[in-house]
Backbone as a ProteinNet text record, in pm:
[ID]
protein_1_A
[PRIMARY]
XXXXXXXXXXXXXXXXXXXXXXXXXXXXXXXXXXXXXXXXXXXXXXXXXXXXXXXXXXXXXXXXXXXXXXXXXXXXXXXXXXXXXXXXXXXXXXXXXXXXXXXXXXXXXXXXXXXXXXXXXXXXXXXXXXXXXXXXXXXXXXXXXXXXXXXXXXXXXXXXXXXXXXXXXXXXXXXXXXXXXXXXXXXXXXXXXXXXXXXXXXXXXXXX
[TERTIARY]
21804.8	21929.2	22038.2	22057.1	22143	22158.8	22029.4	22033.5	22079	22022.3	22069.9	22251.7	22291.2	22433.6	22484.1	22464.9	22488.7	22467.7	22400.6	22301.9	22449	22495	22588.8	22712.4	22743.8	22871.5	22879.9	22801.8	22825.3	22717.3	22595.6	22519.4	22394.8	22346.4	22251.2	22283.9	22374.5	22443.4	22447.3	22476.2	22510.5	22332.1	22256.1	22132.5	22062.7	22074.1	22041.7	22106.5	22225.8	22265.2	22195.7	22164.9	22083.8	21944.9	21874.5	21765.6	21776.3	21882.4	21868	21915	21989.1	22051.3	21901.7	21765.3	21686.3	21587.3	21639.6	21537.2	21547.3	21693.7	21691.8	21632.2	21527.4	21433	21307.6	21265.9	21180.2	21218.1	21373.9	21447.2	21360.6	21341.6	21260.2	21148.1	21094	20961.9	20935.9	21071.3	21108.3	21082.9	21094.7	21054	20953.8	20849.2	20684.4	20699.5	20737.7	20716.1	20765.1	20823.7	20839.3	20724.1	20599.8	20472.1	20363.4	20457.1	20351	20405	20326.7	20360.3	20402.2	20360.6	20389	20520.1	20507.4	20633.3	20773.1	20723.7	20855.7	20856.2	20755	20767.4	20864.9	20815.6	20904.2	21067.5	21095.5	21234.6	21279.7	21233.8	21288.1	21312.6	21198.8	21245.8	21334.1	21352.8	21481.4	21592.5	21622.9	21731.1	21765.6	21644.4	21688.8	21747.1	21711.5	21728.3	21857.3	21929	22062.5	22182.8	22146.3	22248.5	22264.8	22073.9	22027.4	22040.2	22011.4	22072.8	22134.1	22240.5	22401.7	22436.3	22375.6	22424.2	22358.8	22255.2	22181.6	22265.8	22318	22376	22538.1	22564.9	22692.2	22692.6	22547.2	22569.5	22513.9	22424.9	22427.1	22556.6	22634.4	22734.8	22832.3	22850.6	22928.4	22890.2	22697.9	22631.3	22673.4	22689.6	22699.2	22814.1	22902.3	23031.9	23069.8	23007	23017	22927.7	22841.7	22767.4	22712.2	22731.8	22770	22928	23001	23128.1	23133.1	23042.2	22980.6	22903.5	22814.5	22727.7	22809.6	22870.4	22976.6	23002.4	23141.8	23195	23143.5	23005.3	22881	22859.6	22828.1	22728.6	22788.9	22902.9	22972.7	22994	22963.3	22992.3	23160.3	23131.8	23297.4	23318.7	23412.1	23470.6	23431.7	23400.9	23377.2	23285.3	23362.4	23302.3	23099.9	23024.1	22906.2	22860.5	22829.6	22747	22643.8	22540	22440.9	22469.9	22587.2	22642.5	22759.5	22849.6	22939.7	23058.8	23083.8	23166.9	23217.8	23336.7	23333.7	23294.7	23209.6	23179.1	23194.4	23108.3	23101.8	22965.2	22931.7	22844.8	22851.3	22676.7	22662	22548.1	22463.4	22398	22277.6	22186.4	22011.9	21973.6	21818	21780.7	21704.3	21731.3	21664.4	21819.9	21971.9	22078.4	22116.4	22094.2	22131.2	22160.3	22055.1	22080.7	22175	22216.8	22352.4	22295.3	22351.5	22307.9	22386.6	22419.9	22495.1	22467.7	22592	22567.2	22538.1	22443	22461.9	22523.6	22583.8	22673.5	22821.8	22828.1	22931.4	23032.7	23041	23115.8	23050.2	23154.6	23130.3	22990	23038.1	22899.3	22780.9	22792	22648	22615.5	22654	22625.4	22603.6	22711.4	22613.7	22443.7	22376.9	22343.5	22196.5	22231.7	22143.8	22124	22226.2	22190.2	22125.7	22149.3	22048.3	21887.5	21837.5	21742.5	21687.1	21748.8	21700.6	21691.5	21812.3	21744.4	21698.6	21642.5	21548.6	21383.1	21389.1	21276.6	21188.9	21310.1	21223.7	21227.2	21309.1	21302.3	21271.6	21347.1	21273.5	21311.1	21396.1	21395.4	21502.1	21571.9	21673.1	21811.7	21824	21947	21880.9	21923	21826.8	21951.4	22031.7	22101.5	22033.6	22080.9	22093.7	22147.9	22234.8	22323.2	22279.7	22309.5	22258.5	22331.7	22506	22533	22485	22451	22394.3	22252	22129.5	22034.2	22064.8	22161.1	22155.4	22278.9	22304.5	22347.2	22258.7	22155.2	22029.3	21953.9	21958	21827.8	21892.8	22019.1	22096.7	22068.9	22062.1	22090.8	21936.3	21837.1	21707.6	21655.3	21713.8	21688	21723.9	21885.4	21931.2	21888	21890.1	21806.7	21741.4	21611.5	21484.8	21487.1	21631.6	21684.3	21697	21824.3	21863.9	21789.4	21655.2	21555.6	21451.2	21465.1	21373.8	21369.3	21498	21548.4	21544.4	21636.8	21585.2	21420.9	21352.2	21256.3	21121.5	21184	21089.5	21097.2	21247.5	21281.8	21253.5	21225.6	21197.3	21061.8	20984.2	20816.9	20808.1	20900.1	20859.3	20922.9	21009.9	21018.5	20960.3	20882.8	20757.1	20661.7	20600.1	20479.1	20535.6	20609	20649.3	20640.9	20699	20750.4	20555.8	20477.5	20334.9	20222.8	20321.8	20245.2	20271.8	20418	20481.4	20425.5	20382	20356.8	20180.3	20142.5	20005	19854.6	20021.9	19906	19828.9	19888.1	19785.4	19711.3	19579.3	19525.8	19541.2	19558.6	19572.4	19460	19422.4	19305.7	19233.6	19116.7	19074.3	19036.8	18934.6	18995.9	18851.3	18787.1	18655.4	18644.2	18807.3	18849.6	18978.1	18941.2	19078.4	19211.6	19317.3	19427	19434.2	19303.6	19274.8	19206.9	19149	19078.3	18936.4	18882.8	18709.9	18678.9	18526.1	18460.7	18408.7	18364.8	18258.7	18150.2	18071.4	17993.4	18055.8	18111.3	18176.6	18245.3	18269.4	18341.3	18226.2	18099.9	17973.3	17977.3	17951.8	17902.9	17965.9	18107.8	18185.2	18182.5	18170.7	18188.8	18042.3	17875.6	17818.3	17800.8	17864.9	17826.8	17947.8	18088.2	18151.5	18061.8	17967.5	17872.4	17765.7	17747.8	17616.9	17726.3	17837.1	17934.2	17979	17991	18052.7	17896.8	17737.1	17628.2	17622.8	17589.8	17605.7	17635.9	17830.2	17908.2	17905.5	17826.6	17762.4	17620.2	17571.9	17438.4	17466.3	17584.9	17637.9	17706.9	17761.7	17833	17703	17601.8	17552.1	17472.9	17420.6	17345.7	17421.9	17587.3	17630.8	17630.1
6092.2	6141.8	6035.7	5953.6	5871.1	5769.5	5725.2	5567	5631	5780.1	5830	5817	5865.2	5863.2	5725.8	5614.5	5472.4	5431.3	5460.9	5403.8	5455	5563.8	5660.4	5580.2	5526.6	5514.2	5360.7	5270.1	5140.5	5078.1	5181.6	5087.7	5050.5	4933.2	4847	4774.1	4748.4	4672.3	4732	4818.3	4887.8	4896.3	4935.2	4972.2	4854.8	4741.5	4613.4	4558.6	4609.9	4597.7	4717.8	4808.1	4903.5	4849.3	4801.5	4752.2	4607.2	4505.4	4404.5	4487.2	4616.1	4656.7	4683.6	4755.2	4786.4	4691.2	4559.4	4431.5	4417.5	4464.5	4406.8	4509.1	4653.1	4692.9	4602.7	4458.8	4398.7	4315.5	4317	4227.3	4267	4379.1	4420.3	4318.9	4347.1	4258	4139.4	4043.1	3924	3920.8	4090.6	4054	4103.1	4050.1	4010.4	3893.9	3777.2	3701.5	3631.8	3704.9	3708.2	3727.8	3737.7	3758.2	3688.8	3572.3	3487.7	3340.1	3213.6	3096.1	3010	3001.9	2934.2	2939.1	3059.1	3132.3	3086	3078.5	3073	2895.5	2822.1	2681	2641	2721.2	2719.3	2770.6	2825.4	2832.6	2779.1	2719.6	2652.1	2485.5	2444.4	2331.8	2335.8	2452.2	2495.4	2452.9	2529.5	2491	2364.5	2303.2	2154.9	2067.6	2137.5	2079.9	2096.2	2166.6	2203.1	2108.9	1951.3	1871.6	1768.4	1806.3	1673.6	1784.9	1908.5	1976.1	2009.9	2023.6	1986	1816	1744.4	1621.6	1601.2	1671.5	1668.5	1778.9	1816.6	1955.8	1848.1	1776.4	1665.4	1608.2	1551.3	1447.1	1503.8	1570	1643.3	1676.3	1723.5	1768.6	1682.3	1581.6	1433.4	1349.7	1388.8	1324.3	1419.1	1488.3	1605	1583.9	1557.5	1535.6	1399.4	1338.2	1145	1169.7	1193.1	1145.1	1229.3	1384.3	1499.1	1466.8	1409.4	1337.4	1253.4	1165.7	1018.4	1057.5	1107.8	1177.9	1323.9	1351.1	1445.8	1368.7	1271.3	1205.2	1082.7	1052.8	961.3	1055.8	1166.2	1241.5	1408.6	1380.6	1521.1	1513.1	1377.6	1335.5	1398.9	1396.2	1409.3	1561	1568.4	1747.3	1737.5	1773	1777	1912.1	1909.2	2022.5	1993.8	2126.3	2071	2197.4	2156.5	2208	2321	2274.3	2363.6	2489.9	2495.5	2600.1	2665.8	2599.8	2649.2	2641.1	2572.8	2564.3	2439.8	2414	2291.8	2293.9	2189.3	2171.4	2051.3	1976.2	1845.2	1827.6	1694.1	1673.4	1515.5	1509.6	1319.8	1313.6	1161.3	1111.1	1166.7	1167.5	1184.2	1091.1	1082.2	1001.9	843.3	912.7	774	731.7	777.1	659.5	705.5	824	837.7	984.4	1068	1221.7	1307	1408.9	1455	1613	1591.4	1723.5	1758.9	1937.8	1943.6	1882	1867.5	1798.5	1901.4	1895.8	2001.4	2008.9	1884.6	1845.9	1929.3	2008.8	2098.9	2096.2	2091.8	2134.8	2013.9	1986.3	1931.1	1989.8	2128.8	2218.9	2170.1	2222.9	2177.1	2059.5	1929.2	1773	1812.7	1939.5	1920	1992.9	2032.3	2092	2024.7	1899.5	1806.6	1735.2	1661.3	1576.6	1666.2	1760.8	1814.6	1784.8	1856.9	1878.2	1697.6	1636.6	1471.6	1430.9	1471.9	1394.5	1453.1	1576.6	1637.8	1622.4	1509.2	1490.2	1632.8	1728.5	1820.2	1807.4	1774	1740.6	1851.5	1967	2073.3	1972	1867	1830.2	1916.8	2007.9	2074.4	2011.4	1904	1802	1691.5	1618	1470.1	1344	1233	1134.7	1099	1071.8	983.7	852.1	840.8	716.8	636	494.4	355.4	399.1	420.7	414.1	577.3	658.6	757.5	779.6	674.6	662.5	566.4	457.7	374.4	449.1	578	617.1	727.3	786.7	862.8	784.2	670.5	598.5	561.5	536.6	518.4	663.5	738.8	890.9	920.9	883.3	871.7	836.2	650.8	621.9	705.5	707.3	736.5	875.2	980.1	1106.7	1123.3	1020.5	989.3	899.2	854.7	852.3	956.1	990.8	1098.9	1191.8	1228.7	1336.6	1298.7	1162.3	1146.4	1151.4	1111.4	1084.3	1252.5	1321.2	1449.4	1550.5	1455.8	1566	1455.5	1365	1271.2	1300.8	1340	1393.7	1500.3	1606.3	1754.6	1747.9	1670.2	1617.9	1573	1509.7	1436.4	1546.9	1613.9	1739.8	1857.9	1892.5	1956.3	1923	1810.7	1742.9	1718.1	1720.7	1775.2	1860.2	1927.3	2091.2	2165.5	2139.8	2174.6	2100.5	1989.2	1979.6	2017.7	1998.6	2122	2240.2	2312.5	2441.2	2478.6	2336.5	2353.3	2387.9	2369.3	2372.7	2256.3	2121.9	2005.7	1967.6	2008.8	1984.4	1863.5	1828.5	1729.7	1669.6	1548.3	1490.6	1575.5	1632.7	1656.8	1537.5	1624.8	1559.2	1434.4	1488.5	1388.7	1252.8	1315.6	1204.3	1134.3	968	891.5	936.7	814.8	839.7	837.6	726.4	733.3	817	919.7	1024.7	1012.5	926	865.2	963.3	1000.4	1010.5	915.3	993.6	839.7	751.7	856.7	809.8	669.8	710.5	605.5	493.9	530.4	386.9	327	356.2	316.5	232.8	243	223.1	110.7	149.3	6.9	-98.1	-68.8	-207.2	-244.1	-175.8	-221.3	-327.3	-276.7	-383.3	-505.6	-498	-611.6	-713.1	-670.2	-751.5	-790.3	-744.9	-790.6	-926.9	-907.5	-1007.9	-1142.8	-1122.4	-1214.8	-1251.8	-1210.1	-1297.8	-1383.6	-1323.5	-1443.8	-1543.9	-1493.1	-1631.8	-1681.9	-1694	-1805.9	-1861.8	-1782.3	-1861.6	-1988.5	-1941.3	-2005.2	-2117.4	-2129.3	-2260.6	-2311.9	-2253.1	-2378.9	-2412.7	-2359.8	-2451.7	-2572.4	-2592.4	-2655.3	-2770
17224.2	17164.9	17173	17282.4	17303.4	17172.3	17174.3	17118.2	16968.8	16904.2	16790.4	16749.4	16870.2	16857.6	16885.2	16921	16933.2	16798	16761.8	16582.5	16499	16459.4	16440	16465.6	16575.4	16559.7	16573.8	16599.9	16588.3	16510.1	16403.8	16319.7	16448.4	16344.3	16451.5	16508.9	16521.7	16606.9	16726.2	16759.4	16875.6	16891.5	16842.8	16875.1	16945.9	16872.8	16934.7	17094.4	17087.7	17223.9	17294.8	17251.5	17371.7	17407.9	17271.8	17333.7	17405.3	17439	17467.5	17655.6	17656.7	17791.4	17810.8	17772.9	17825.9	17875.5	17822.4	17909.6	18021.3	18110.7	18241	18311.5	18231.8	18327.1	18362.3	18369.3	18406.3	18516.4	18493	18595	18763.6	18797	18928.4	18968.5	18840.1	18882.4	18912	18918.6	18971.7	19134.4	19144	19337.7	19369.8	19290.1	19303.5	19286.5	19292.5	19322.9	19454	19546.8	19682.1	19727	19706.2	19802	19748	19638.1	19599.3	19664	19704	19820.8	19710.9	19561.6	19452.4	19370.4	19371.6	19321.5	19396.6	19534.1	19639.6	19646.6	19632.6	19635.8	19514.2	19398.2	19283.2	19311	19367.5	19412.9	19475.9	19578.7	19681.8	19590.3	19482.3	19433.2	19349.9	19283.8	19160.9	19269.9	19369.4	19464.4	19475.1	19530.1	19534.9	19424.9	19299	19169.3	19162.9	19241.5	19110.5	19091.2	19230.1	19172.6	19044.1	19060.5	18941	18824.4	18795.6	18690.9	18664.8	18731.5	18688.8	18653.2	18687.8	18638.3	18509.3	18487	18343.5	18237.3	18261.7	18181.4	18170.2	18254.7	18203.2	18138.8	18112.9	18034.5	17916.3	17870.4	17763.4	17674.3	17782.2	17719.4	17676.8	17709	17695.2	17571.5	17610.6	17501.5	17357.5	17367.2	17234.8	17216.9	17263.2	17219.9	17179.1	17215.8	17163.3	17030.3	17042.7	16913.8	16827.3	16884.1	16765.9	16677.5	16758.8	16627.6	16570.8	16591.3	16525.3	16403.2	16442.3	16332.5	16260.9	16285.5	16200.9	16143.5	16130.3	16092.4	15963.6	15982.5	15932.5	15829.3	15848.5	15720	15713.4	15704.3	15624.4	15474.1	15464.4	15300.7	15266.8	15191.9	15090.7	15001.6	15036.1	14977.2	14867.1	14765.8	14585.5	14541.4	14426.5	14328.9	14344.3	14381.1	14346.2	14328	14169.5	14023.1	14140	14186.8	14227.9	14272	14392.1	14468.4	14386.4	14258.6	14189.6	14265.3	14324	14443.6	14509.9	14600.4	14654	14822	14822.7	14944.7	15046.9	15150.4	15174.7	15135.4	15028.3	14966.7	15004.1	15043.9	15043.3	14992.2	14968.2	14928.8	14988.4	14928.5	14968.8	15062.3	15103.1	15115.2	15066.4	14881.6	14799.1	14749.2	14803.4	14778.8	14637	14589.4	14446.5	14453.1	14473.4	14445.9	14529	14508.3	14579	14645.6	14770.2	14843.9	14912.3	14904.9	15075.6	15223.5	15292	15391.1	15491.1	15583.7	15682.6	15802.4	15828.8	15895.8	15876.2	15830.4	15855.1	15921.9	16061.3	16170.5	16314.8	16361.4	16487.9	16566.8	16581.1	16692.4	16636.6	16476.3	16432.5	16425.6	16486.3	16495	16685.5	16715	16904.4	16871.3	16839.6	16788.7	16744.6	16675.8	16627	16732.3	16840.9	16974.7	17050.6	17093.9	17176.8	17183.1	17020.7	16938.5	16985.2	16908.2	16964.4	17085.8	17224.1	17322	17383.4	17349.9	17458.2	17333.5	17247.2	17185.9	17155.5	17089.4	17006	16862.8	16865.9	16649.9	16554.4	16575.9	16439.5	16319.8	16281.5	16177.8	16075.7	16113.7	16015.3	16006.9	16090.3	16052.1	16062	15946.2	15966.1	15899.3	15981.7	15896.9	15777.8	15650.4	15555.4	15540.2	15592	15591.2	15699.3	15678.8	15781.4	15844.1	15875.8	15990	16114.9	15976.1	16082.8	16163.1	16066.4	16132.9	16263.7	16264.6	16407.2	16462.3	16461.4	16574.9	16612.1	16532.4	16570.7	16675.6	16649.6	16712.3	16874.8	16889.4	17015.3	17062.5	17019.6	17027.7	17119.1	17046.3	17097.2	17215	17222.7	17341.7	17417.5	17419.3	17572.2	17590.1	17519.5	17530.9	17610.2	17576.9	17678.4	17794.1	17845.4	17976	18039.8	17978.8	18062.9	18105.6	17996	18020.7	18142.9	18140	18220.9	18390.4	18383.2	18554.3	18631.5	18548	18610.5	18617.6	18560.6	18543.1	18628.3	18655.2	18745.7	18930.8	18927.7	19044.2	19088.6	19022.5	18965.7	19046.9	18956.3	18977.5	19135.7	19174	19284.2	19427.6	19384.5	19501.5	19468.2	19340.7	19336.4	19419.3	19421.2	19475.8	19630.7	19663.6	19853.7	19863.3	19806	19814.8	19833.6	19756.2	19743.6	19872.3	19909.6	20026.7	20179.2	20178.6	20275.5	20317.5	20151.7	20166.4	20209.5	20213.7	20225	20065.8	20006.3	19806.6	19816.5	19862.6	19884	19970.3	20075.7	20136.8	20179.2	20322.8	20378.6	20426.8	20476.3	20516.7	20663.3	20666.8	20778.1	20881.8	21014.2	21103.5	21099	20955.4	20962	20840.1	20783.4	20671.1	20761.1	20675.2	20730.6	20674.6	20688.7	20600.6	20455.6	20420	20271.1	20191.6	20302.5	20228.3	20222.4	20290.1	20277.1	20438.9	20387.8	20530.8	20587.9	20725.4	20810.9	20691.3	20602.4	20570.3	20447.2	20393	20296	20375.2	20447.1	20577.5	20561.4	20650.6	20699.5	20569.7	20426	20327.7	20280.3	20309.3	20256.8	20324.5	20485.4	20568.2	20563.6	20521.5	20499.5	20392.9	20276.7	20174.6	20174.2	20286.8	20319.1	20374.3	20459.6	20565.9	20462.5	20399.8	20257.8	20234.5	20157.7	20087.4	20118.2	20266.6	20419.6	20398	20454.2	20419	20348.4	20209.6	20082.6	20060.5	20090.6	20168.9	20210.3	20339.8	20462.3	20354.6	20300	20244.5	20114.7	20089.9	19919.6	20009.9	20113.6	20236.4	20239.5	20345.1	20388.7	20248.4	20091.4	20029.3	20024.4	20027.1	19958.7	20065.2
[MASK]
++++++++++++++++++++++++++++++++++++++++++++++++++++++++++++++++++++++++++++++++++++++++++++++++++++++++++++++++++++++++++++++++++++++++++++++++++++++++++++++++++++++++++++++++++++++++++++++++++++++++++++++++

């Protein structure tokens, strides 16, 4: 009856907000993963994460603002009457330097919008430069992307991989393996065929 009278007085709109209020009935089941050792390794490294993901969420945002206005600015093309839409818009050049298209460069947001999409190397491809000076600020856009992406998610990796041996996810050497991980028998094996090698060597001296 409820959601009937919500429908009623605010449309679907209102209905859509009831069903998006009924998602946080799964929210519970987040504490099942309190009785899993993976689950909790996974939190404990999110924690650790949050200075390097806050410093990644800065520069994103710095980055989107430097060169979402560069690339605004590059490929909004020029206000003019255009025939297709019946209308005036910002219209620039194609990519073969002749034919005329809306720009989708619109608005600042939608140039943050496009940096994201690039330096986190997903590319749907629904904003793409035309212009020289907007492909070499795509391509700056690129590199450093795949900086910035990288430093945090290398660190990420590398207090994962403690965090899993801490917890005992990575088996440590027993008490019949060395530090390198070999048993007796592979010891035996290697310093045997050193002593084969060291022979030879004395035999290949004295032919000479």
């Amino acid at each position: 009856i409820f959601p009937y009278y919500i429908t009623k007085l605010h449309g679907t709109q209102g209905l859509l907000a009831l069903r998006l209020v009924k998602l946080f009935r799964v929210v519970p089941l987040l504490r099942l993963g309190q009785f899993n050792a993976t689950f909790q390794s996974l939190v404990n490294v999110l924690a650790k994460s949050v200075a390097y993901l806050r410093l990644l969420i800065i520069l994103l945002v710095f980055g989107s603002a430097f060169f979402g206005s560069l690339m605004y600015y590059l490929e909004r093309g020029y206000w003019e009457y255009y025939e297709p839409s019946e209308g005036y818009a910002f219209v620039r050049v194609g990519h073969d330097g002749i034919t005329k298209q809306l720009s989708p460069f619109r608005s600042i947001p939608e140039a943050f919008w496009w940096f994201l999409v690039t330096a986190t190397t997903v590319g749907y491809g629904d904003l793409v430069p035309t212009s020289v000076g907007g492909k070499i600020v795509a391509s700056f856009a690129m590199v450093l992307g795949v900086l910035v992406i990288a430093f945090p998610v290398s660190v990420f990796s590398d207090l994962w991989s403690k965090e899993l041996a801490v917890s005992g996810a990575i088996p440590e050497p027993t008490s019949e393996q060395s530090s390198d991980g070999l048993d007796p028998r592979s010891q035996v094996r290697i310093s045997m065929s050193l002593e084969d090698v060291e022979t030879m060597a004395a035999c290949m001296e004295s032919i000479q």
